[in-house]
N, C-alpha and C positions, 0 to 999 in steps of 0.2 A: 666505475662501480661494477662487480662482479654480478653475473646474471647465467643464471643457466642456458642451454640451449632451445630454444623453441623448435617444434618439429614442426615439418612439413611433410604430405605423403611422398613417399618419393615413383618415380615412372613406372619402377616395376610392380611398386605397392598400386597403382593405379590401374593399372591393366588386370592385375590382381582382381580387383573390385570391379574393373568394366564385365569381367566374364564370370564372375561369381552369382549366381540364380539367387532373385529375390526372396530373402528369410534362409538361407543357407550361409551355416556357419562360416567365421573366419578365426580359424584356430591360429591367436595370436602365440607366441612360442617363450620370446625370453627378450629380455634388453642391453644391452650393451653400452660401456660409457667410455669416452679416449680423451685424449688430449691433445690429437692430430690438429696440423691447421690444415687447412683446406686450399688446393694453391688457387691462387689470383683469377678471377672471373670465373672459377667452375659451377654452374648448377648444381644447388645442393641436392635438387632432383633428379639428377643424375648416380648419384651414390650408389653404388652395391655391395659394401660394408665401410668401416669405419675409415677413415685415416690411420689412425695408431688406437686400436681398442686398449684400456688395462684393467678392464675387470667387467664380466661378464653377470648380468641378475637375474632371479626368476621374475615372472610375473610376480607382485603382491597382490591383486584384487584387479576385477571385471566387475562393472557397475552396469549393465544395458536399462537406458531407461527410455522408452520411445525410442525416436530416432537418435537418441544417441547414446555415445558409449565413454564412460570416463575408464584410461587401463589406470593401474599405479606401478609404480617401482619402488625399490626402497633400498638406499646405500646406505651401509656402518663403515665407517673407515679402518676396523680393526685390520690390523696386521698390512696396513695398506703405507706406503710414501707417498710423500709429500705430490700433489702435481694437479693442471691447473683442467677442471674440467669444462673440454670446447665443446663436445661431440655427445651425441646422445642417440642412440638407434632403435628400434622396437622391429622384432622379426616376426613374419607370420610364416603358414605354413603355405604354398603356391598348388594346388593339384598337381599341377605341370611340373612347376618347376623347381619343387623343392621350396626350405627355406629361402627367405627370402629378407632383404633390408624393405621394411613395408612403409616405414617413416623414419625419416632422418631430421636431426637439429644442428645446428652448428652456429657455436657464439664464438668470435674471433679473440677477445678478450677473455672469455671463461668465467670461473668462479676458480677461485683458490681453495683446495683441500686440504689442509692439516695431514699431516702423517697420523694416524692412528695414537702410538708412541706420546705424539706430544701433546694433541687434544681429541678427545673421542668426538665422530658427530655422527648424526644420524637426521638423512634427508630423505623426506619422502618427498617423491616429483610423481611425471605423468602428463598423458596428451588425452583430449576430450577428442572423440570423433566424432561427426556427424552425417546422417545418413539421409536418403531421399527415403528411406522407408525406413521401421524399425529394425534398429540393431540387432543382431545375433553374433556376438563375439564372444568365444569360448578361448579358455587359458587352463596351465594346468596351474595350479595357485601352490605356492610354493608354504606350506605350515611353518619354514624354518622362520618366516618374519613375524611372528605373532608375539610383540614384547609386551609384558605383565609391565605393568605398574606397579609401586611400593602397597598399593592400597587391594589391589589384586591379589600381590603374596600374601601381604594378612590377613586376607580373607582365607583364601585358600588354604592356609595354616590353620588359623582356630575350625575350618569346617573337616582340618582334616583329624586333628585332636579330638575334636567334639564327638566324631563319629567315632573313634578308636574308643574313647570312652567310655560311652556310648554303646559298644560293644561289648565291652568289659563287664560293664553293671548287666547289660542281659544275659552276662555267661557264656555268651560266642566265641569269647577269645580267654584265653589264660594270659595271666601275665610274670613274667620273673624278674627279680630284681638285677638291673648292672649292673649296679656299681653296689657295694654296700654302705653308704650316704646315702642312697636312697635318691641322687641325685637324677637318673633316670630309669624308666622300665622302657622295657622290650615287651615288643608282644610276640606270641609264636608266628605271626607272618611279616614279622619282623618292623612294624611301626615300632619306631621311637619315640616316646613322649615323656618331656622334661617333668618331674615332679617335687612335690613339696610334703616330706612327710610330717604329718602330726601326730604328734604321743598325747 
């Protein structure tokens, strides 16, 4: 049965956090996912990057609640092939030493990915950490993962008509006709909106 990777902190992510001052940040960076195997008896906590990374993520979301911390990530397989994911990394930033692999996962079997192409998917993952005090993890959150719902767009459509409207009738905006059907108006800051004309 396919199963994603479970992290674990890895040595350097540890040392990381033994010399880090209590309530000072750990600016978590980005995550990484491969398909490497891992060879035979290595400590996964030994890691300093991936086996075979293929495709690198932004943070999605930092949740600190108390002592602890949920990160997210978030894969779409667009434009991606097919291949089986083992490997999963989450990178911080080290004072010292630079980025750094801060948790590593590795499932010997993997999960299977679909090529983009042939069925689209979209997985949100993530590792919860926990702290002897409360968390302070900072990320830079990537805007690109923010997907609308069906019920989102039509919202956000009739609130944007509404308001062009809305405009119109106060006089704010002029409007000229496209098409002559009467099929849609322009407005001069260039909103579009479908219309229905009555005689």
């Amino acid at each position: 049965m396919s199963k994603l990777p479970e992290l674990t902190l890895t040595k350097a992510g540890a040392a990381m956090l033994a010399k880090t001052p209590i309530g000072s940040e750990i600016p978590v960076t980005k995550w990484r996912i491969g398909d490497g195997q891992l060879p035979g008896g290595e400590d996964p906590r030994d890691r300093t990057q991936l086996v075979n990374p293929v495709r690198e993520l932004p943070i999605a979301s930092v949740e600190n609640n108390g002592n602890q911390c949920l990160i997210k990530g978030q894969l779409v397989n667009t434009v991606m092939d097919e291949f089986t994911w083992r490997e999963t990394g989450l990178y911080a930033t080290d004072p010292d030493d630079g980025e750094i692999l801060y948790a590593y996962g590795y499932e010997a079997d993997g999960a299977e990915i679909p090529a983009g192409a042939t069925q689209l998917r979209e997985i949100e993952f993530g590792v919860e950490l926990v702290f002897d005090t409360a968390a302070n993890v900072t990320a830079v959150i990537s805007k690109t993962l923010i997907f609308a719902t069906l019920e989102d767009l039509e919202n956000w459509q009739s609130k944007v008509v509404d308001e062009a409207m809305s405009r119109i009738i106060r006089g704010d905006i002029t409007t000229a006709l496209h098409a002559d059907t009467g099929e849609q108006l322009t407005t001069d800051d260039g909103i579009q909106i479908d219309a229905v004309r009555i005689l």
